[in-house]
N, C-alpha and C positions, 0 to 999 in steps of 0.2 A: 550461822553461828548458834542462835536457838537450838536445832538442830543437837549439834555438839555440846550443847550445854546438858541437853536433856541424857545424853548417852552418857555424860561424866558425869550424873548425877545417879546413873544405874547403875554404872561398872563396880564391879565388887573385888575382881582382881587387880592387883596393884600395878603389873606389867602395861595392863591395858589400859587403868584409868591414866598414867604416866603420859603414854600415847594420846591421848584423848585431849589432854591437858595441853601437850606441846604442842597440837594438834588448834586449838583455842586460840592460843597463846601467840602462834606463827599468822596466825587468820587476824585476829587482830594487829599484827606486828603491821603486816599487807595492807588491814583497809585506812590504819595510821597514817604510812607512809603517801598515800594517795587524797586522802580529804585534807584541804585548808583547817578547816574546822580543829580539827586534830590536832595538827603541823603545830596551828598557832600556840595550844594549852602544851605543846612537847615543849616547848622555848624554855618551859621552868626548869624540866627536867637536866640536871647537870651535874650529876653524879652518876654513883653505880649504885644503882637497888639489887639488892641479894634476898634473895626468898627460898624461904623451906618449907615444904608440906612435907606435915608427917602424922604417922598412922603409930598411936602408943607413943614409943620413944623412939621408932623405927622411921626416917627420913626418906618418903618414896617418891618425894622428885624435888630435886633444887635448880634453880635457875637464876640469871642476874641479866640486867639490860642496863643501857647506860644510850644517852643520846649523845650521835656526834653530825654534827652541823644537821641538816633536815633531816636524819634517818635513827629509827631506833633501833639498836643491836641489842640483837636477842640470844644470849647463851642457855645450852643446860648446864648446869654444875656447879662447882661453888668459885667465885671470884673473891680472893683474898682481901683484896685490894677494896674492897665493897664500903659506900660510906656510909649506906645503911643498909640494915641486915631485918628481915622479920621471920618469924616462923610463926606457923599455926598449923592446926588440924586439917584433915580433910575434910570433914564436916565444918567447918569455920569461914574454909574457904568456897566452899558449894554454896554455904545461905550468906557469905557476901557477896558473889557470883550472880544470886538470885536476888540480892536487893531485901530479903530478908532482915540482916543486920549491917549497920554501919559500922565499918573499920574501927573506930574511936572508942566507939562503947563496948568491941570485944576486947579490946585495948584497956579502956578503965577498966575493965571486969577481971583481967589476965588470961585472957583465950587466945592472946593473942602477945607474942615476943618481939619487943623490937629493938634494934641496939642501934644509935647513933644521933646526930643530932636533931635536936626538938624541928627546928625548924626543917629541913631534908624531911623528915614523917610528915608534916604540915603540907608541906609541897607535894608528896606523892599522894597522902591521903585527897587530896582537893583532886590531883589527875586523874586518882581512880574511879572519884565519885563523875569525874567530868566524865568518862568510858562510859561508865554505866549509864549514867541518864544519854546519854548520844546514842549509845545503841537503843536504849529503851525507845527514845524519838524517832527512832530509823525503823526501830519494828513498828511503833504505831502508824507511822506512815502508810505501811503497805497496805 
């Protein structure tokens, strides 16, 4: 996963960093589906999160998940139906990636779009930070 983070933090072309991303994206969907650890923080999730990375005003990859019973479903593209939606940059999303910045204060700042209820943002914000430091623990392990 390092690995791929460090290659979607080089890619300059949009087709390939997309690739790279869904590529992240599916790696993580896998080692979710297999750790308790995980399994357990997905339980909050129970909605449909909608997400946009985009470059200027240009949208170069959208995707949505939503949990159903112990598995998280992972689409590319836009799910209408979405109960919360964010959008941000591709640079927004690299140095949250990297633990750089927290979600919340690109959010107070406006780096960061989000449309839907307070609480659903509070729920996924707490999951993502849960990802992040659990990978973080998984690499220092090694």
């Amino acid at each position: 996963l390092k690995s791929l983070l460090d290659q979607l933090e080089q890619e300059k072309e949009r087709d390939r960093f997309s690739s790279i991303l869904d590529e992240v994206i599916r790696s993580c969907v896998q080692i979710g589906e297999r750790e308790d650890e995980i399994k357990e923080e997905m339980k909050l999730l129970d909605k449909i999160y909608q997400f946009c990375v985009r470059e200027g005003k240009d949208i170069i990859f959208s995707f949505w998940i939503k949990r159903e019973h112990d598995k998280l479903i992972y689409q590319q593209g836009i799910n209408e139906k979405a109960d919360l939606k964010m959008m941000m940059t591709r640079e927004s999303l690299l140095k949250a990636l990297k633990r750089e910045v927290y979600l919340t204060d690109y959010y107070m700042r406006g780096m960061i779009e989000l449309e839907g209820d307070f609480y659903e943002i509070i729920k996924f914000r707490n999951f993502f930070q849960f990802l992040l430091e659990y990978f973080s623990r998984k690499r220092k392990a090694r």
